[in-house]
N, C-alpha and C positions, 0 to 999 in steps of 0.2 A: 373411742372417745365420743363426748357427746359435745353437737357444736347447740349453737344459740338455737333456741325454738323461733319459727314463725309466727308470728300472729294467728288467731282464727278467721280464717276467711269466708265469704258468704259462695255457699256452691251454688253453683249453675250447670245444669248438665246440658253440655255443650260438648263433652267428651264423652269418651266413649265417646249369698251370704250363708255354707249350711244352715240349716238349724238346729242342727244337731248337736248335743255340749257333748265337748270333749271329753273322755274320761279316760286314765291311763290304764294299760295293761298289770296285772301283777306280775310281778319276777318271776322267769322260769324255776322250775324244778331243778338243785343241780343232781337229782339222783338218776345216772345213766339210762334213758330211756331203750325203746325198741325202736326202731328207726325203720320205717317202708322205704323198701329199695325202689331207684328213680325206674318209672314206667316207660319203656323203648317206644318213641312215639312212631306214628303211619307215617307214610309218605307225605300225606296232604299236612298230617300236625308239622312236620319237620320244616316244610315252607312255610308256615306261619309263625312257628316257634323264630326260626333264623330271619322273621324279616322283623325281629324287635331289635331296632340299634339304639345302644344308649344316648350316641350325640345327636340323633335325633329327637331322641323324646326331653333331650337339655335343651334345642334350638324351639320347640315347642311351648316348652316352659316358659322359655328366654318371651318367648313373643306375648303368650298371654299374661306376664305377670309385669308389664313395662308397660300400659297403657290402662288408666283407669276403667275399668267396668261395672260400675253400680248399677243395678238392675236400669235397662230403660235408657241407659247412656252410652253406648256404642254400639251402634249397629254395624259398625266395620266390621267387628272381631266376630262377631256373628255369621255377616258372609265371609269372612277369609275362611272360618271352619267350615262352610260349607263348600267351599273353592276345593277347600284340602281334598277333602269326601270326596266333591267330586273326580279332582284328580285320580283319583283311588278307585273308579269305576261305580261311585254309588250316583244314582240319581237325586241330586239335591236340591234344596227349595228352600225358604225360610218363609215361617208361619208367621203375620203378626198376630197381635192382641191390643187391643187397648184398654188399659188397666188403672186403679187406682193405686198410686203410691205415694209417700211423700219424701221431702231432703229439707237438708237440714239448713236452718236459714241463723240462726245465732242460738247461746245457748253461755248459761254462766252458774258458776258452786261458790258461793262464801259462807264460812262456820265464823259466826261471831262468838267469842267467848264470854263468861260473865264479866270477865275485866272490860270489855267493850271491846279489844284487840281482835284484830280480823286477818280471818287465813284466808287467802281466794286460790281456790285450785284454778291452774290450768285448763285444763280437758282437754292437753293435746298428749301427743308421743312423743319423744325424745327425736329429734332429728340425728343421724349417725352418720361419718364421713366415711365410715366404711359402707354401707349398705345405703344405693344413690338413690331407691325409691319414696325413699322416711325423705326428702327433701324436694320432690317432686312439688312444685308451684301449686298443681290440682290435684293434690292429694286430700284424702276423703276426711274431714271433721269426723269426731269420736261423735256418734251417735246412737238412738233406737231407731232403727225401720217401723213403720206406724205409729208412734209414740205420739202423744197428745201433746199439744201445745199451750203451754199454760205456766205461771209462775207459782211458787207456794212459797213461804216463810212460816218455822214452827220451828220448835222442839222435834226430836228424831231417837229412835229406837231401833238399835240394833235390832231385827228379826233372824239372824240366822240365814238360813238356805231360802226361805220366804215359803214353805209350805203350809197349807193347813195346819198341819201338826203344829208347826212352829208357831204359829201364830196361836193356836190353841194353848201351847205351853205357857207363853207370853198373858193369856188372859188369866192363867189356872194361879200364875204366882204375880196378878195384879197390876201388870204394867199396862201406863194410860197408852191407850191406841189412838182414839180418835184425835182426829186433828195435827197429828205428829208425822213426821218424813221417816218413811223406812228405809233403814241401810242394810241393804242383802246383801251376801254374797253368792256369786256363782257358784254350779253345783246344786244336785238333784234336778229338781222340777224348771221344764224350759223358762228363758226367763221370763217370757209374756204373763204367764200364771204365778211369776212373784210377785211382778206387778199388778195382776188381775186381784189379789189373795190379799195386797195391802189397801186398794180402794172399797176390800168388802166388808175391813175391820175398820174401815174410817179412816185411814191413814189420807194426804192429800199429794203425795209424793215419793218416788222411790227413787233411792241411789242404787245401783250394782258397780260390785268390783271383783275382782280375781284375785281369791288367797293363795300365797305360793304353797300354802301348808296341804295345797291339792295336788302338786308338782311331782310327786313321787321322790324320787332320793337327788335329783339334782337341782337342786337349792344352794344359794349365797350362803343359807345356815350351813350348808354338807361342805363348806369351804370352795365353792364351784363358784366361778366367775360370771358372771352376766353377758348376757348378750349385746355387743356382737365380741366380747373381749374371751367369751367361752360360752359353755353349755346352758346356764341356767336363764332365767327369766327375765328380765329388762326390767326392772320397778316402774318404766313408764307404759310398760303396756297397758292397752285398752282392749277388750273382748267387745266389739261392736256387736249390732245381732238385732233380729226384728221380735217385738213387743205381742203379735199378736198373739190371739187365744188360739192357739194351734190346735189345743183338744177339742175342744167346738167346731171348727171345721177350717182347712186350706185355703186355699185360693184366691183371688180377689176378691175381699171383703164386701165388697159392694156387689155381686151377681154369684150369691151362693146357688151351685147348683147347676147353672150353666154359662156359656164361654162370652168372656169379656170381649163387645167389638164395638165398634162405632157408635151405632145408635142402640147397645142395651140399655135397657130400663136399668137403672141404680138403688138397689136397696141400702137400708138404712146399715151403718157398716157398724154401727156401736155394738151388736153384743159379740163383735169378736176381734174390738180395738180397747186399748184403756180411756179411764174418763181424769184420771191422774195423769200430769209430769213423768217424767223419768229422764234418768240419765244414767251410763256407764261411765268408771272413772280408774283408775288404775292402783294398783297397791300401797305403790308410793302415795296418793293422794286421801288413801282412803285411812291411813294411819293416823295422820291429824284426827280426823273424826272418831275412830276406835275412841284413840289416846282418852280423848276430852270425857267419852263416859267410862273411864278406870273410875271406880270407886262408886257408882252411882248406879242403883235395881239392883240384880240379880249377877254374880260374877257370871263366868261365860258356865265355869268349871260347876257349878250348881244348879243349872238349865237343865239338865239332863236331856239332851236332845242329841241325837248322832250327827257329828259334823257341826257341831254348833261352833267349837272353838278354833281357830286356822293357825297358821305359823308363823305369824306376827308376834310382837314381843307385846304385845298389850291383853288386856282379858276377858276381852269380848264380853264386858257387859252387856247389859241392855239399856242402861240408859230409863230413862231419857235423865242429864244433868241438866238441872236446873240454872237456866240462864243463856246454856248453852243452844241457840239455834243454827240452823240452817236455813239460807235462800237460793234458791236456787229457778232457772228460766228457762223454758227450753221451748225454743220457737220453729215451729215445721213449715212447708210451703208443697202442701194438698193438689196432684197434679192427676190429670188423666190422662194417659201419656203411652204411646206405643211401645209394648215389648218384643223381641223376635227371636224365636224356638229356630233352630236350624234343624233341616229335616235329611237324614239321607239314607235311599232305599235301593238294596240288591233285590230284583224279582224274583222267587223261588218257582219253582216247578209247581208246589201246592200253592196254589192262589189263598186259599184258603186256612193254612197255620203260617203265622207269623209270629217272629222274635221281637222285640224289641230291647233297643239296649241304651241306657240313656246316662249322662253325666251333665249337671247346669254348669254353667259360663261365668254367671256372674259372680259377685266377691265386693263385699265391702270394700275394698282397699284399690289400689292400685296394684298391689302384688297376689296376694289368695297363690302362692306355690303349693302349698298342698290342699287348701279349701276354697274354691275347686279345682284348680286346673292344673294337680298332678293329675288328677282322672282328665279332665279334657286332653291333654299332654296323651296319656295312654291312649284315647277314642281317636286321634289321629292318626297313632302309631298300630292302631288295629284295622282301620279302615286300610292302609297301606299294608299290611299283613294280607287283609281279606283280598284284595285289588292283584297281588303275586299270583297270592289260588285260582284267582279268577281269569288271571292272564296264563295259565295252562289248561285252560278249558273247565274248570272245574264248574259249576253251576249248585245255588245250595239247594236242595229238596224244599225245604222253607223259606218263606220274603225274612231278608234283614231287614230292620228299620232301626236307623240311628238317630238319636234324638241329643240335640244341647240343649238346655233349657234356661231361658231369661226369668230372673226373676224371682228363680228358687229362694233367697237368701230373708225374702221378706214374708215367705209362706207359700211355700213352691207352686207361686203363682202359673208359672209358667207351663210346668208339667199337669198340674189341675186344670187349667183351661184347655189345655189342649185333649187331654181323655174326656171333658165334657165333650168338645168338639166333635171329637171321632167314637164315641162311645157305644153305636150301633154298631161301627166297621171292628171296633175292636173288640165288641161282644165276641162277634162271629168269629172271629179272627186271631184270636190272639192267643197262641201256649204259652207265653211268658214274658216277664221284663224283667230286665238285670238292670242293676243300679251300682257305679260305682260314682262317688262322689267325691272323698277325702282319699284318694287312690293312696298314697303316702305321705302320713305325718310320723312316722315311725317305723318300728323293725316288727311288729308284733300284728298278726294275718286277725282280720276281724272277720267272720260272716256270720248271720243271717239270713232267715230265706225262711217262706211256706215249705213244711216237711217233708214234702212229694218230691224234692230237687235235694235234701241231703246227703241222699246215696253218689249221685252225678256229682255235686258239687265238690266231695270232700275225695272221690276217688280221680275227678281231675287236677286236685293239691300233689298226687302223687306223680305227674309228668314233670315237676315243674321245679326245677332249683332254686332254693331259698337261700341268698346270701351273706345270711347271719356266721354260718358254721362250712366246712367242707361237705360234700357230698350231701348236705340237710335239705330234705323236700320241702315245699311247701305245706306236706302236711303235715312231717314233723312237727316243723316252726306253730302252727294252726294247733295242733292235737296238745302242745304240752302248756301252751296260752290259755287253751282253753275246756280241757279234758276230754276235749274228743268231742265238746257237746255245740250243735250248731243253732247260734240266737234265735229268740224268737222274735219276729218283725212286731214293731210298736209305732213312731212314725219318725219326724225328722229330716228326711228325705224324700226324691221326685218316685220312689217304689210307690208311697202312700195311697195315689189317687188308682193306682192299678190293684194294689191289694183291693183294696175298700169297693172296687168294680164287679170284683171274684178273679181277678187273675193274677195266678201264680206269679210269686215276685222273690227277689234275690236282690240282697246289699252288700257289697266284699268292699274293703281296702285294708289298707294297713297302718295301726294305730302308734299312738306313743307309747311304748311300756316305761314302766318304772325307770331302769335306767339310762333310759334313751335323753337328747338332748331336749329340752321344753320347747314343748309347738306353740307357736306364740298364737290362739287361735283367736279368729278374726280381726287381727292388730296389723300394725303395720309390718312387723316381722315379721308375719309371714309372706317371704320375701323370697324372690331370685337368689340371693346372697344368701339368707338361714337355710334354705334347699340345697345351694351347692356346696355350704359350708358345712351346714349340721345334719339337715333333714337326712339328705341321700346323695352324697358327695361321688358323682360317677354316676348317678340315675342308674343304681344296679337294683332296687326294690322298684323303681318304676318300670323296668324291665320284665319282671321275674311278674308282676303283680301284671300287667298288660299280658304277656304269654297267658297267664291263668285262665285272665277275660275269655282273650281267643279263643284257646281252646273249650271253654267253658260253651261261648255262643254254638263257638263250628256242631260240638255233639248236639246241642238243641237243634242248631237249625238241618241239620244232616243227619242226625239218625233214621232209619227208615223206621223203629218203633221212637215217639217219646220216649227217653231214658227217664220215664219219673216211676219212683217206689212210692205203693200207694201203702205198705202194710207201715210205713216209716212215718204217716200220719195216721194209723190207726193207733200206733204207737204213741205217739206226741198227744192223740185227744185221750188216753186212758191216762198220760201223765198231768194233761192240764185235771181232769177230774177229779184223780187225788188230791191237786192242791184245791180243787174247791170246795171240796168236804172236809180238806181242813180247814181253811176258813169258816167254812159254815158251822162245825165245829168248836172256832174257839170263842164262837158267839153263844148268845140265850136263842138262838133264832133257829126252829126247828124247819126246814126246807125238803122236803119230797122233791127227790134229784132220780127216782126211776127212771122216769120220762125220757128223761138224758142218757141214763147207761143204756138203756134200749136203744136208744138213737143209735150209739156207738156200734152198738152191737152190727146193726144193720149196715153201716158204713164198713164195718172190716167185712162182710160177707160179703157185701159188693164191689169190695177193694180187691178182697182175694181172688172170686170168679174171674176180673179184668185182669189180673196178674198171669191167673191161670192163660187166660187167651191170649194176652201178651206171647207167652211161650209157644203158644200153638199155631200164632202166626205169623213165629217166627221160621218154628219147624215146617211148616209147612209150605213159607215163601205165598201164602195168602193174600194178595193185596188187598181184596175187598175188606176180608180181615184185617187187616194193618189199617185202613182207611177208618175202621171200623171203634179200634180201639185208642188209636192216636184221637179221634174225634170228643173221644170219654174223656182222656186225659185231660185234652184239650179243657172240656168245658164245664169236669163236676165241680173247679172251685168254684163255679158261678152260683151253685147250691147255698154254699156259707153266707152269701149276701141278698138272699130274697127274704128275707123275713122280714124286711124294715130296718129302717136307721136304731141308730140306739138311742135311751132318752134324753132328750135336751140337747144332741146333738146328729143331725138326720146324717149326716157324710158318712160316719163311720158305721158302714154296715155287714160289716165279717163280724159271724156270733162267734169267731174261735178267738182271734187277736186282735185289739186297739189299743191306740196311747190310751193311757190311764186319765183318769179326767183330770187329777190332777199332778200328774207329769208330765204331758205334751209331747215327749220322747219315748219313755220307758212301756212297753208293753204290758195290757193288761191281758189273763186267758181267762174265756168266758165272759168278758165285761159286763154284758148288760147284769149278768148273774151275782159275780161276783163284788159289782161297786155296789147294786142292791142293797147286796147281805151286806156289807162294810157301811153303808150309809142308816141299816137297820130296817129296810124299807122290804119285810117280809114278803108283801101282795106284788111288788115289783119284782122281786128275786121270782117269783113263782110264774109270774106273767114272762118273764124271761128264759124261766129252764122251759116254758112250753115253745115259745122261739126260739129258742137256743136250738132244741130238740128238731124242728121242722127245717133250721135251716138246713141240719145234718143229715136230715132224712132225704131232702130234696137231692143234696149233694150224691147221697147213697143211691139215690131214683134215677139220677142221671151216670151211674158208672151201672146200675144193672142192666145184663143182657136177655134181652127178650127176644126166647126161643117160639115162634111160630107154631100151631097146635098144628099137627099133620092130622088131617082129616081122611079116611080110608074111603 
């Protein structure tokens, strides 16, 4: 049942977000698949495997999702994870930062009708007597992280998902833009760049809200109860989330480039904050609004846009009705304020290759059970794995370094500034970073990763029981999700600032599929209660997915060769290729892309040789050799990121993968090349495949071996 709402309160952080939108798994296959039999693990996996308990990764949970953590406002929960760590035998520290962020100081929605009759939403969440956190006193106002402060009164226009595209469909069939409030909804492109997308057609304000018709099959329409009474979605949910221009660059807005302390100099933060309003609002509230433009521009169903219409009983017009406006105020309070990364480090044998493995802390809410800290929940319960190994003498060949990161939720503040920080140490230094973050919002295995780890990655799914089914692996579960094929990194997450460095990166958790129970994402249900009620009742997916991790790091940081497959990205750049010749293709734009397949060429030649030595020193038990080639491994991603920033936005500098410029999330391959050609800009697509081409080559230059001329 739902009890009386609170009032809106003015925060103060006194106490003490991913970025990633959510998007649901599709329905497995039911036609009987092949199943890989579970992988008999070593002596050392078997004490890591057995040291995952479920009641502890629930009393984990229990701790982080009962004490407010909005970036910047609890430095308790900060060191108690690092206490954890240390308990666990890593040597722990906590990093600050001092950063720009804001919170949210008041904030108000009224749709006046033509009759003069006025609606005033809320913009709170349903307080619930079952679930004690929705009633917490300092519990977090629905808001945007960076959002602009300011009021606006207009007329309003549905725009859909809020993409270009959309906004282009919108001008192609004549609906007035400027000067009018855009009502998005969530889905596609992150949300900063719905709002970036409606201050550049004129608009002076954006609403977001969450359609359930994105829910997959458990919806109040499918006869499914609401939460907390059953599975489906809460009409009062709000999707909280940070505003900025993600594609343009991470981090503390104000010190692009390098790490937020004390006394940095502050650059000007506007081209990667809005210069509009915004606000998040919930489905229930957003229905008034739909309702009022039925009958007025373009019905939903004659838009012709994907995703334009949602699951609500109205017709997503566009609007704007005449008479009909909207006011709306949203008032922020611009702080520069310390954040703190928890740091904890196992010493390896090789000083020189180092893991890192990292999950962020913070969370809109006071609960975040699965965004973030099922993954924080698991990095406890791994650290305590690793701390077993290490208490029978084990020692890893490589440094672990554990990272939580402050911050993430507003533009993975935290983990950006900290790889500015350390970015000489971790040039030299570093084979890789794993990233799990959303560790469990569901039953259905998600990854991701640079291509050199999908061989390791998808063959330590087969240790590991998935407990969906009896006897189903992890890679079952993984392989029939997803056909066997492993994501390509775009951004979203604390992997970002390590990709965009040149070093190999890796994102796992476990998603919502279709008919799993709705993850209330960034709301206040996502809760200690919808975790142990719906999410993973028994932390039996928090288990199975925390084993994975382990095992996953232990072979990084303990193989005597890097286990990375280089032919497995020769493979992945001749697939990104084809799709850019089609692209290029299904344009007027004739592009000379030789440049490029040569590039390739040269990278498989010198992927193959490494491979070859790989083998040979391993036959041979070579260490100079092993030192020799783990060294390549180590550092030809560093090749992909020397050619320059890409245009308009210097951060992302891998010529293979970036968010899209305008999705924020979703990855694009070959960017600089391929947004080019999409944007028409021939002399840039060309300027691009010769960059493209040199970043590959350098890549290729740093995996060849150079054999010494014997002189007689």
């Amino acid at each position: 049942m739902y009890l009386c709402k609170l009032p809106f309160f003015f925060f103060v952080a006194l106490v003490s977000g991913c970025t990633r939108d959510h998007a649901f798994h599709r329905p497995r296959s039911i036609v009987k698949r092949q199943s890989a039999p579970l992988v008999p693990l070593t002596a050392d996996e078997t004490v890591l495997a057995n040291s995952f308990d479920n009641n502890t990764l629930n009393e984990w949970n229990y701790y982080y999702t009962h004490g407010a953590h909005l970036a910047g406002t609890n430095r308790t929960m900060a060191q108690w994870t690092a206490d954890r760590w240390a308990e666990n035998g890593f040597q722990s520290r906590l990093d600050q930062y001092v950063t720009y962020l804001n919170y949210p100081v008041s904030h108000s929605l009224s749709l006046t009708y033509p009759n003069g009759s006025v609606f005033h939403a809320s913009l709170e969440e349903a307080v619930l007597m079952q679930d004690e956190t929705t009633s917490y006193p300092n519990r977090i106002p629905t808001f945007n992280g960076y959002s602009f402060t300011g009021n606006a009164t207009a007329e309003y226009v549905y725009v859909g998902r809020g993409q270009v595209v959309d906004f282009e469909a919108l001008v192609n069939l004549s609906v007035p833009l400027e000067g009018k409030i855009a009502l998005a909804k969530y889905g596609g492109p992150f949300r900063g760049l719905k709002v970036k997308n409606a201050a550049l057609y004129g608009m002076i304000g954006c609403i977001l809200f969450t359609d359930p018709g994105d829910d997959g099959n458990i919806t109040e329409a499918n006869g499914y109860a609401a939460y907390p009474d059953g599975p489906a979605r809460n009409p009062t949910s709000v999707q909280r989330g940070s505003v900025q221009f993600l594609s343009t660059y991470p981090g503390d807005p104000t010190t692009p480039g390098y790490p937020s302390k004390e006394n940095s100099p502050r650059a000007d933060k506007s081209p990667v904050v809005p210069s509009i309003p915004s606000l998040p609002i919930s489905y229930a509230e957003a229905i008034p609004l739909l309702r009022a433009l039925d009958g007025f521009g373009t019905p939903g169903s004659q838009v012709n846009r994907t995703n334009w219409v949602g699951g609500l009983n109205v017709t997503y017009s566009t609007g704007p009705a005449p008479g009909a406006t909207l006011s709306m105020s949203n008032v922020m309070r611009d702080a520069i304020t310390p954040i703190w990364d928890a740091v904890g480090i196992i010493n390896g044998t090789n000083q020189d290759e180092v893991l890192v493995i990292g999950n962020h802390r913070d969370a809109w809410i006071v609960g975040g059970a699965a965004d973030p800290n099922s993954g924080s929940a698991i990095m406890v319960e791994l650290s305590k794995a690793f701390g077993k190994l290490l208490a029978t003498g084990w020692k890893p060949r490589r440094t672990i370094v554990l990272c939580s990161w402050d911050a993430e939720e507003y533009g993975l503040v935290g983990s950006t500034e900290w790889v500015e920080e350390y970015i000489d140490w971790l040039t030299e230094s570093t084979i890789a970073y794993l990233n799990i973050d959303v560790g469990v919002s569901g039953r259905s295995p998600s990854l991701s990763a640079t291509p050199e780890l999908n061989t390791i990655a998808t063959s330590i799914m087969k240790k590991v029981l998935w407990p969906t089914m009896p006897n189903e692996t992890l890679y079952d579960a993984w392989s029939a999700e997803n056909d066997g094929e492993v994501g390509v990194l775009g951004s979203g997450s604390d992997f970002t600032a390590f990709l965009h460095k040149g070093i190999s990166s890796l994102d796992v958790g476990a998603d919502q599929g279709v008919d799993d129970p709705v993850y209330h994402y960034h709301s206040d249900y996502d809760s200690y209660h919808w975790m142990s009620t719906y999410g993973d009742p028994g932390y039996h997916y928090h288990a199975a997915m925390g084993r994975y991790l382990t095992l996953l790091a232990y072979h990084l940081s303990n193989d005597e060769i890097i286990p990375y497959d280089l032919p497995s990205y020769t493979t992945a750049l001749r697939s990104y290729y084809e799709d850019l010749r089609a692209t290029i293709n299904s344009t007027s734009t004739n592009i000379d892309t030789s440049e490029l397949a040569a590039a390739i060429n040269q990278f498989e030649a010198s992927a193959n040789e490494v491979m070859v030595l790989m083998d040979q020193a391993s036959a041979t038990d070579d260490a100079a050799l092993k030192t020799t080639v783990n060294h390549k491994l180590r550092d030809f991603q560093r090749g992909f990121t020397s050619a320059g920033g890409l245009p308009d936005r210097e951060f992302y500098k891998h010529v293979v993968n970036a968010p899209g410029i305008d999705t924020g999330y979703a990855p694009t391959t070959f960017p600089g090349i391929t947004e080019a050609v999409e944007a028409g800009n021939s002399s840039r697509a060309t300027e691009w495949v010769r960059r493209t081409s040199l970043g590959i080559r350098r890549a290729a230059d740093i995996l060849m071996i150079y054999t010494p001329v014997q002189v007689s």
